[in-house]
N, C-alpha and C positions, 0 to 999 in steps of 0.2 A: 778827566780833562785831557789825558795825554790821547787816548784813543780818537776824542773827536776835537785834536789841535785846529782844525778849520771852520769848527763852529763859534760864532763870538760868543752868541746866547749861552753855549756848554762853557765857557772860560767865564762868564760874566760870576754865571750862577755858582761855579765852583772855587771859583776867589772869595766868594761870598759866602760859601761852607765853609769854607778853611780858615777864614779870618774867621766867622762866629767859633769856631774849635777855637783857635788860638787864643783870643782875646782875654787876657786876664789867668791865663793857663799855659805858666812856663814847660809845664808837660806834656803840654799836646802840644805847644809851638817845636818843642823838641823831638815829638812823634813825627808832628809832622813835615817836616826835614827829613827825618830818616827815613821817611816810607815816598818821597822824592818831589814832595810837594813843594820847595822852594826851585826846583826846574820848571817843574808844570807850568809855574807860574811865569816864571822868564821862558818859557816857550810861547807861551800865549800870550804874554807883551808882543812876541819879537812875528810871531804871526797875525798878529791883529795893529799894529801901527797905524793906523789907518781909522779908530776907533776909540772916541775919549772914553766910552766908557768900560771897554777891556779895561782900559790902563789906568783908569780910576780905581775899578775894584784891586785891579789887580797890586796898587800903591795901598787899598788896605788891607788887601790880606797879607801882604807883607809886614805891615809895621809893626804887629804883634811879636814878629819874627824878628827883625831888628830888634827889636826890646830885650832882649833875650840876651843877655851878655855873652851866652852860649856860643849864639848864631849870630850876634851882629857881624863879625868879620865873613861868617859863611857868608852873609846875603849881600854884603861889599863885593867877595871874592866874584859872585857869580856874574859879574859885569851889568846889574838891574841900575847901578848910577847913573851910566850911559842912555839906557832906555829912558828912565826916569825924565831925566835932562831932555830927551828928545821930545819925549812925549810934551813935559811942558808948556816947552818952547811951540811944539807943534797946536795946543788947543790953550791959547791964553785965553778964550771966554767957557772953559769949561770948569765951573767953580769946583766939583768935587774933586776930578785931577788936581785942581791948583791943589785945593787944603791938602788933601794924600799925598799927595807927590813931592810937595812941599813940606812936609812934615815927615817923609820918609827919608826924607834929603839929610833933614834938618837932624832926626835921629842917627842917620849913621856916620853924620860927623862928627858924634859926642864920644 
């Protein structure tokens, strides 16, 4: 992801690896944190703006991460609220952002 930060399709597809690793696997959501994949991902929010479906995937390859009692303050810390919210706001008929993005919200204010 970090390599090809300008491609959406390389961010789409790689929020999409990273959440199937994470999902349901507090050890790889925690792997993957340490090997820099909660940047990746707030990099490729903050370069794709422009694209609900970056920011769809990218609201679920997060949640996993958020889940993570571990990580939830990391992925707080990383300023993805901000994104989050912009994104939103920015594609209200884009039903997959709503439910991610809105349940990623919803997660890290628990």
């Amino acid at each position: 992801m970090g390599a090809h930060a300008a491609v959406a399709v390389v961010q789409i597809a790689g929020s999409g690896a990273l959440r199937n690793l994470a999902a349901d696997n507090p050890e790889n959501a925690v792997a993957i944190h340490a090997k820099g994949g909660l940047e990746a991902v707030v990099r490729g929010m903050e370069a794709h703006g422009s694209s609900a479906e970056v920011q769809a995937k990218a609201c679920e390859a997060l949640l996993p991460l958020a889940s993570s009692e571990a990580l939830r303050e990391k992925v707080w810390d990383s300023g993805v609220v901000a994104l989050v919210q912009k994104a939103v706001g920015a594609f209200p008929g884009g039903e997959d952002l709503q439910k991610h993005g809105k349940a990623l919200l919803k997660k890290l204010s628990a």
